[in-house]
PAFI-101253 format. One record per residue (C-alpha): x, y, z; residue number from 0. Coordinates in steps of 0.5 Angstrom, whole numbers, plus 2048, in hexadecimal, padded with zeros to 3 digits. Layout:
% residues N
<pt u="X" v="Y" w="Z" num="NUM"/>
...
This chain:
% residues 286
<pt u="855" v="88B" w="8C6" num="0"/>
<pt u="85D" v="88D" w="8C6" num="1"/>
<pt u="85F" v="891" w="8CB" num="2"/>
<pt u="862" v="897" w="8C8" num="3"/>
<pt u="86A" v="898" w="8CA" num="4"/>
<pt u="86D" v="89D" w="8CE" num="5"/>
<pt u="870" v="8A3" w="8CC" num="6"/>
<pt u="878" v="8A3" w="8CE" num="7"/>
<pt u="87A" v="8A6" w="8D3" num="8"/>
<pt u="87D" v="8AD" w="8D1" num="9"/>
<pt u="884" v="8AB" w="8D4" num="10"/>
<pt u="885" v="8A4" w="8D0" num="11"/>
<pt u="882" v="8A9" w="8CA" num="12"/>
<pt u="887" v="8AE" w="8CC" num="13"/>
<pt u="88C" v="8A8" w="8CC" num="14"/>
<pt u="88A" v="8A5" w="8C6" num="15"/>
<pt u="88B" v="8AB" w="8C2" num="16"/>
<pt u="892" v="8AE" w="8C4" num="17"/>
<pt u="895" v="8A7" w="8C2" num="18"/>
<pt u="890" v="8A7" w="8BA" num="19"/>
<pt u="895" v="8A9" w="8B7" num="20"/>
<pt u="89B" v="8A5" w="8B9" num="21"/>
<pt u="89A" v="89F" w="8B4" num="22"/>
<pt u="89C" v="8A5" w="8AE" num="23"/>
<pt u="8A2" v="8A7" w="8B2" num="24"/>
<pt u="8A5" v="8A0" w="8B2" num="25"/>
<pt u="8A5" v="89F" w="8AB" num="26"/>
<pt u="8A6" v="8A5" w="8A9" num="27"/>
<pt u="8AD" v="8A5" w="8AD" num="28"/>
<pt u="8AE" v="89D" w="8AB" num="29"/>
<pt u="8AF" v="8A1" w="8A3" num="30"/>
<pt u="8B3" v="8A5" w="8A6" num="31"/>
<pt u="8B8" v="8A2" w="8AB" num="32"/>
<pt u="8B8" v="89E" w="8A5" num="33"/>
<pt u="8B9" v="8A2" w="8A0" num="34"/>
<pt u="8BF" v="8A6" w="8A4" num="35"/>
<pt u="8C3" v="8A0" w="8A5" num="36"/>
<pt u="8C3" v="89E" w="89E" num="37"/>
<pt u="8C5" v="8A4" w="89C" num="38"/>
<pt u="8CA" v="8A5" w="8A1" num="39"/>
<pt u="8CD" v="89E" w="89F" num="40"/>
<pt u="8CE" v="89F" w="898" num="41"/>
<pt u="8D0" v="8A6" w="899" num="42"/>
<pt u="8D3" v="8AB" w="893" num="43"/>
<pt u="8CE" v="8AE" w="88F" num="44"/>
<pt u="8C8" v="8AA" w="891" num="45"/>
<pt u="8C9" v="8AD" w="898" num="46"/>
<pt u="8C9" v="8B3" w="896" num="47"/>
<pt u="8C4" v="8B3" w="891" num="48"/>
<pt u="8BF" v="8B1" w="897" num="49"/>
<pt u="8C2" v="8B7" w="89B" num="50"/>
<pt u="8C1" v="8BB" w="896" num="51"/>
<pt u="8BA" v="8B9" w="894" num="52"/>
<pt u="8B8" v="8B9" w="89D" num="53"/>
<pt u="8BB" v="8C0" w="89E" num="54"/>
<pt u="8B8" v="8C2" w="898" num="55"/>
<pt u="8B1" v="8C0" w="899" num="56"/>
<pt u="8B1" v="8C3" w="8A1" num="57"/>
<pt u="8B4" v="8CA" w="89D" num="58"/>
<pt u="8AE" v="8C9" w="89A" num="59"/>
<pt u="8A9" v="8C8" w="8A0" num="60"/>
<pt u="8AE" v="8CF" w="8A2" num="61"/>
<pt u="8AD" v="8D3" w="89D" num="62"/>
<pt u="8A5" v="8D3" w="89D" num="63"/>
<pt u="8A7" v="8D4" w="8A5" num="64"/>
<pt u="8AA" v="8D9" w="8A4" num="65"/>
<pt u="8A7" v="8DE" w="89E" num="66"/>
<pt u="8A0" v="8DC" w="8A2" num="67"/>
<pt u="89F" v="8DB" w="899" num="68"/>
<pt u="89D" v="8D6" w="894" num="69"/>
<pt u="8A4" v="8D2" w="891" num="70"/>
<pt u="8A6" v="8D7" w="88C" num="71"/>
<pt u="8AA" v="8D5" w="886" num="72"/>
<pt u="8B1" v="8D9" w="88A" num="73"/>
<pt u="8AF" v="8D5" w="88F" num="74"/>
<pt u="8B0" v="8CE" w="88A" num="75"/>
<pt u="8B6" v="8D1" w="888" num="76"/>
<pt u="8B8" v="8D1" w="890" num="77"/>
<pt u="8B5" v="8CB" w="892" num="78"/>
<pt u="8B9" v="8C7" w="88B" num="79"/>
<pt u="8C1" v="8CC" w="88D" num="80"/>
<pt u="8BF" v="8C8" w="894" num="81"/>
<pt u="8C0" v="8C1" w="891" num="82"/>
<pt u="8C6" v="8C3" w="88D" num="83"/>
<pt u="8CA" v="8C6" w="892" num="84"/>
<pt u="8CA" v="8BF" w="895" num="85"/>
<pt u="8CC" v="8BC" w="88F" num="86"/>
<pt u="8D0" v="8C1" w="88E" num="87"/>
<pt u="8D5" v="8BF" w="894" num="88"/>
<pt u="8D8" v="8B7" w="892" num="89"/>
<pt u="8D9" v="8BB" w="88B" num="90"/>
<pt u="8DC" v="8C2" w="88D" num="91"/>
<pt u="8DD" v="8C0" w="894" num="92"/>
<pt u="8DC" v="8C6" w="89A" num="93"/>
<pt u="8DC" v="8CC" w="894" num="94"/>
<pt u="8D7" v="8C9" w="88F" num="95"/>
<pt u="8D3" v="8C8" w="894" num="96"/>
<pt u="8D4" v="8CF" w="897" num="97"/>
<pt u="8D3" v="8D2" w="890" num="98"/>
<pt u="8CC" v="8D0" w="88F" num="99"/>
<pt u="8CA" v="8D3" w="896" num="100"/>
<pt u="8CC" v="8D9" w="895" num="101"/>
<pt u="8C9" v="8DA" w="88E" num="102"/>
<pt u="8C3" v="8D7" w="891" num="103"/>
<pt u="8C3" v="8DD" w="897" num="104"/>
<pt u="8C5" v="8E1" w="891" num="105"/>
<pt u="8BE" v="8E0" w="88D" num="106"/>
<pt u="8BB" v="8E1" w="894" num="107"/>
<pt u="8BD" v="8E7" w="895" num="108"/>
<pt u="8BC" v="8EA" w="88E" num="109"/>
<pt u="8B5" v="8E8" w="88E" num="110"/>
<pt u="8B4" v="8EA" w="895" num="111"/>
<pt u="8AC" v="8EB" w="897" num="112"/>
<pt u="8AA" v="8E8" w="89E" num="113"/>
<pt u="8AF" v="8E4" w="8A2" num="114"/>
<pt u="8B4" v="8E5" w="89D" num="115"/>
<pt u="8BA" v="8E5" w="8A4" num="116"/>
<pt u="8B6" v="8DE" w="8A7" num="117"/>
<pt u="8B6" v="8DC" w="8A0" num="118"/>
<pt u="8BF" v="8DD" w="8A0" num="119"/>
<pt u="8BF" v="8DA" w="8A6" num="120"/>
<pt u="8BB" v="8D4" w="8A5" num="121"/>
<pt u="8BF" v="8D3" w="89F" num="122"/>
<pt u="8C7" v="8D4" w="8A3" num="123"/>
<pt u="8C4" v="8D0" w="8A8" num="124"/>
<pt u="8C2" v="8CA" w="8A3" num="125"/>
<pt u="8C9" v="8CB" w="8A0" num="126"/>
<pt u="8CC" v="8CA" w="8A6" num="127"/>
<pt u="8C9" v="8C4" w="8A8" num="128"/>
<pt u="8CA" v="8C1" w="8A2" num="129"/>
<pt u="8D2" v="8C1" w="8A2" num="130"/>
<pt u="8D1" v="8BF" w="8A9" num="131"/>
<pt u="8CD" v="8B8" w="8A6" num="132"/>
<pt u="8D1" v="8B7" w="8A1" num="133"/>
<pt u="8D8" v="8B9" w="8A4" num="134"/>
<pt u="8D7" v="8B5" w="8A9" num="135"/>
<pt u="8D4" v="8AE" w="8A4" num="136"/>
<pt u="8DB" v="8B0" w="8A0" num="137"/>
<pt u="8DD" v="8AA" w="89B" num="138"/>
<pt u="8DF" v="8A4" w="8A0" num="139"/>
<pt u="8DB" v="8A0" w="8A5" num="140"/>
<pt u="8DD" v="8A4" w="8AB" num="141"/>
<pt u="8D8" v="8A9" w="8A9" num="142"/>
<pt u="8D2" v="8A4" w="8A7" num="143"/>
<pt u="8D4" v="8A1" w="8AF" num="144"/>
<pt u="8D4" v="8A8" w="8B1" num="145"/>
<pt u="8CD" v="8AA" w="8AE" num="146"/>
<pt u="8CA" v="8A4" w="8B1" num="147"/>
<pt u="8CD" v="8A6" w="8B8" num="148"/>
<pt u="8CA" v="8AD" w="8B7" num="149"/>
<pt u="8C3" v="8AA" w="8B4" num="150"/>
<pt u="8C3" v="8A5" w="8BA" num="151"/>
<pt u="8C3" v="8AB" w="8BF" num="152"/>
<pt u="8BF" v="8AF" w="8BC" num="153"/>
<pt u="8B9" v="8AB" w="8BA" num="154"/>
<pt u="8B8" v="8A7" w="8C1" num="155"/>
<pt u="8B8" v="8AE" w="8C4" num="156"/>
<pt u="8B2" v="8B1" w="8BF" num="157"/>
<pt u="8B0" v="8A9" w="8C1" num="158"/>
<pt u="8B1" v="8A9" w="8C9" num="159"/>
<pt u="8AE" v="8B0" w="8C9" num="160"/>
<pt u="8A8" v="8AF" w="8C6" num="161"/>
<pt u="8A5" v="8A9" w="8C9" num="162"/>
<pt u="8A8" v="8AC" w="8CF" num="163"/>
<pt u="8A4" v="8B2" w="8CF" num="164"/>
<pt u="89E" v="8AF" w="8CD" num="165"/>
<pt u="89D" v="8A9" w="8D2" num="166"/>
<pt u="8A0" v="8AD" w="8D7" num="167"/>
<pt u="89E" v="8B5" w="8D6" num="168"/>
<pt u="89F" v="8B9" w="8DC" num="169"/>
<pt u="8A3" v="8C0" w="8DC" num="170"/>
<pt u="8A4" v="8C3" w="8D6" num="171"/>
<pt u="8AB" v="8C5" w="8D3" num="172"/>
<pt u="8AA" v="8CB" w="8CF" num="173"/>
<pt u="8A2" v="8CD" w="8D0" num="174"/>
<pt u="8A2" v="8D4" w="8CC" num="175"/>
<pt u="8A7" v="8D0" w="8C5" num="176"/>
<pt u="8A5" v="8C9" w="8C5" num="177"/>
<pt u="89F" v="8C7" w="8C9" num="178"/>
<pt u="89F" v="8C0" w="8C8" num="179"/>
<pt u="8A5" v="8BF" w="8CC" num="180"/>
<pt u="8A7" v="8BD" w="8D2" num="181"/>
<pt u="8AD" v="8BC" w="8D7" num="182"/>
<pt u="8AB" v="8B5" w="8D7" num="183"/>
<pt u="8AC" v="8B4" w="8D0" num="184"/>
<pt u="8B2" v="8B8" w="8D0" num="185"/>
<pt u="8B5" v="8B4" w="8D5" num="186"/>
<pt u="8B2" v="8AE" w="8D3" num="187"/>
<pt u="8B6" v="8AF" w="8CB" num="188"/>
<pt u="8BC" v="8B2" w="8D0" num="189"/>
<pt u="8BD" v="8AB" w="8D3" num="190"/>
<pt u="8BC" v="8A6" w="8CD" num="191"/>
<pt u="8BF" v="8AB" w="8C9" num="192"/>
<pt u="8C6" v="8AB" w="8CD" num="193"/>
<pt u="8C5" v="8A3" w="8CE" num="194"/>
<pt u="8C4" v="8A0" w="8C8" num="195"/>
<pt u="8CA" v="8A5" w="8C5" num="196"/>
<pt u="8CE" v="8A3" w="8C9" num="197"/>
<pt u="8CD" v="89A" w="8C9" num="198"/>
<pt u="8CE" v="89D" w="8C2" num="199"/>
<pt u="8D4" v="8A1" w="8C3" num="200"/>
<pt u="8D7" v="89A" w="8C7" num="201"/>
<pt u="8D7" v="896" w="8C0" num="202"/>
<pt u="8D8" v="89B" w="8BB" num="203"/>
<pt u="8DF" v="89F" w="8BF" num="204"/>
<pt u="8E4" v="89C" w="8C1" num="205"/>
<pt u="8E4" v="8A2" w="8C7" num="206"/>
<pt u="8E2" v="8A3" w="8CD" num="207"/>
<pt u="8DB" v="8A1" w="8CF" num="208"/>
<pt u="8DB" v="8A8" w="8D3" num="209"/>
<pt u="8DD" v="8AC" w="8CD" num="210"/>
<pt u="8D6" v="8A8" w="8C9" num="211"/>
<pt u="8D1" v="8AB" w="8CF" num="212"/>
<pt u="8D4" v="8B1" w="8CF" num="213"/>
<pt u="8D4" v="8B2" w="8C8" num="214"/>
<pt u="8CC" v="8AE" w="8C8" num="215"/>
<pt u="8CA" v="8B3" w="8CE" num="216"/>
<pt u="8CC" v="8B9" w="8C9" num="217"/>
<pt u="8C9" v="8B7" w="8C3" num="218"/>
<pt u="8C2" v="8B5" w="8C6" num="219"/>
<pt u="8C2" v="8BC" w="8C9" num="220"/>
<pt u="8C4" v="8C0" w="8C3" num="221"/>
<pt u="8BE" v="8BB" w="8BF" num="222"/>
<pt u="8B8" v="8BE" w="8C3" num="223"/>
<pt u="8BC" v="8C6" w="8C4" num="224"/>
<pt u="8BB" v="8C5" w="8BC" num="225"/>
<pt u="8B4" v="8C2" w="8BD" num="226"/>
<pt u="8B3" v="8C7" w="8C1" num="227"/>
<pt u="8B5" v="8CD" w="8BC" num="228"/>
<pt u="8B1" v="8CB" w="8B7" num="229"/>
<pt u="8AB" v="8CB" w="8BB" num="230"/>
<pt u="8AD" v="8D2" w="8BD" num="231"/>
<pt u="8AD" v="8D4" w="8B6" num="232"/>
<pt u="8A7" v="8D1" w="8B5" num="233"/>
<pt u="8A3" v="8D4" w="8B9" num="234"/>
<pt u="8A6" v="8DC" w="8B8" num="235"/>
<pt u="8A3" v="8DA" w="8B1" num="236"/>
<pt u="89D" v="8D8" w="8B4" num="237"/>
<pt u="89D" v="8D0" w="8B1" num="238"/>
<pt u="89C" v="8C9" w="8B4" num="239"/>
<pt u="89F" v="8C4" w="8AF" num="240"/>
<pt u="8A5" v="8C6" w="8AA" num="241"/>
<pt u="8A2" v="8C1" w="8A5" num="242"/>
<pt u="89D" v="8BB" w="8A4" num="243"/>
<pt u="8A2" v="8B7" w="89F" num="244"/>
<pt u="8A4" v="8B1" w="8A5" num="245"/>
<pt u="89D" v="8AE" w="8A8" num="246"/>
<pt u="89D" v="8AE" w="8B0" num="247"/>
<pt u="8A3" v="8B3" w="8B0" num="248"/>
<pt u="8A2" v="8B9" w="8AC" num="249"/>
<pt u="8A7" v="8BC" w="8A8" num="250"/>
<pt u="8AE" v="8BC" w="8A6" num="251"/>
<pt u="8B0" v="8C0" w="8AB" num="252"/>
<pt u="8AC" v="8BE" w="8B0" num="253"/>
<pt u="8B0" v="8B7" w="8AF" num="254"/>
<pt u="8B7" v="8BB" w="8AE" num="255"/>
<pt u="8B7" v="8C1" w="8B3" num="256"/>
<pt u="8BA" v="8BB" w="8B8" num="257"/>
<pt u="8BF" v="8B9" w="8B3" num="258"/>
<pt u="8C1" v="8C0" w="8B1" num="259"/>
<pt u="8C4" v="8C2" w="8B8" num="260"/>
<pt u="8C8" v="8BC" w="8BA" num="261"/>
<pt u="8CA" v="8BB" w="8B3" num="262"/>
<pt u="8CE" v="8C2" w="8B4" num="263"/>
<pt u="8D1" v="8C1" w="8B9" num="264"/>
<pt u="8D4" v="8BA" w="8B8" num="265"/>
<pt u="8D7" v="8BD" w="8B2" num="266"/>
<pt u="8DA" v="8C3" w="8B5" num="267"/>
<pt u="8DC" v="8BD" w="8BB" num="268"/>
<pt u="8DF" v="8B9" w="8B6" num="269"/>
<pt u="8E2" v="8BF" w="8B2" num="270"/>
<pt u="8E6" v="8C2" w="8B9" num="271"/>
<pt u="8E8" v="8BA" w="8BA" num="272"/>
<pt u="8EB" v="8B8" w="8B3" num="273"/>
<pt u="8E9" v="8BD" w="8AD" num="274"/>
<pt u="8E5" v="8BD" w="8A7" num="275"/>
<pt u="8E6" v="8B7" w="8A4" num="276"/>
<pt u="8E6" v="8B3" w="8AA" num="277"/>
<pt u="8E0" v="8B6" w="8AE" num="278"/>
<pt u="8DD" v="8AF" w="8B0" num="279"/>
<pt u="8E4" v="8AC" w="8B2" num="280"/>
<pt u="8E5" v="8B3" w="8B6" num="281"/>
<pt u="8DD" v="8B2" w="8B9" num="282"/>
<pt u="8DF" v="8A9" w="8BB" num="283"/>
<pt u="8E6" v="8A9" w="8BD" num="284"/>
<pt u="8E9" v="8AC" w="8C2" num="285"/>
């Protein structure tokens, strides 16, 4: 007669059960980093339609949000202006762009009903992060090398920070906005964040090496305020996840609100530092 096994114990099963879904966010951010870095390299209408077609999709995941409502067919209308306004850009430049959001806020407003400012708001905002992406990539390799320095900090702060919080855990950071993360995390994402961009920053600038970690150090932390601005927002509208579209990672803009903040800011670094059609020169080379 066989002996029956033994029930884990509860630690090993708690263990086991935080770390179920990492299989899923790995492939998931394969596709991903994938996708970003092909994109990147061709550049020109291809880059843009791919921004588009992601801002768009987490304007979507907003619009829901926000209207606490069904998607409705203003909505759709919104959602596709999103995607246009980044085509718009290599087209129509900065005007084209702006043009777009501005009718698109137009509609919003027009329409009204429950959330019609947060609604205004998402779409400036949306606006505003694609002109910074797109402005940034330009027309010239610079710009692809750019992107991928922004992508490396970013990424391996949302990746540090993580597997630091889970393995470690500890003190929460911000309990009353985000209960799942903890100092440990944050400094975890901090650290690999500024290194990693900044081993970067010494084969991709020929600037000083310093510029790189203070620049990377920035970066990090404007990824995790903007990851922290999305979950504040989420939870003043009462919501766990933006989405289900991307397995083990939730929504679109659970997977771009790192991106958002640190992609703002080099832009308006590198617009100060060169100008408008030399934002990524402006960010690398000082």
């Amino acid at each position: 007669m066989s002996q029956q096994e033994k029930p884990a114990p509860p630690i090993q099963n708690e263990r086991r059960n935080i770390w179920a879904d990492l299989r899923p966010r790995l492939l998931s951010a394969l596709v991903l980093v994938s996708l970003a870095v092909g994109a990147l390299y061709v550049g020109s209408y291809l880059f843009a339609l791919i921004v588009g077609v992601a801002f768009a999709g987490a304007y979507r995941e907003w619009e829901t949000m926000v209207t606490r409502a069904p998607l409705k067919p203003v909505g759709v209308v919104l959602i596709g202006l999103v995607g246009v306004s980044a085509i718009a850009f290599p087209a129509f430049g900065i005007l084209g762009l702006a043009l777009v959001i501005a009718m698109a806020c137009g509609i919003a407003v027009a329409f009204g009903g429950e959330g019609v400012w947060w609604r205004a708001f998402g779409l400036i905002f949306f606006g505003l992060v694609i002109m910074a992406a797109l402005a940034l990539r330009g027309t010239g390799p610079v710009g692809m090398v750019a992107g991928i320095y922004l992508g490396i900090v970013v990424w391996t702060t949302d990746s540090a920070a993580f597997f630091t919080g889970r393995q470690i855990g500890g003190e929460k950071l911000a309990p009353d906005i985000s209960p799942s993360k903890t100092w440990s995390g944050a400094l975890g994402g901090l650290a690999l964040g500024t290194t990693c961009g900044t081993i970067a920053w010494f084969f991709i600038s020929p600037s000083a090496w310093w510029i790189g970690l203070v620049l990377s150090a920035i970066v990090s932390l404007f990824g995790q305020l903007g990851d922290l601005s999305e979950s504040a927002i989420k939870r003043h509208f009462r919501i766990k996840d933006s989405g289900d579209i991307i397995p083990g990672h939730g929504g679109l803009m659970d997977r771009l609100d790192s991106l958002t903040f640190g992609v703002l800011f080099v832009f308006v670094l590198g617009l100060i530092h060169a100008d408008l059609a030399h934002v990524a020169a402006g960010l690398l080379y000082w």
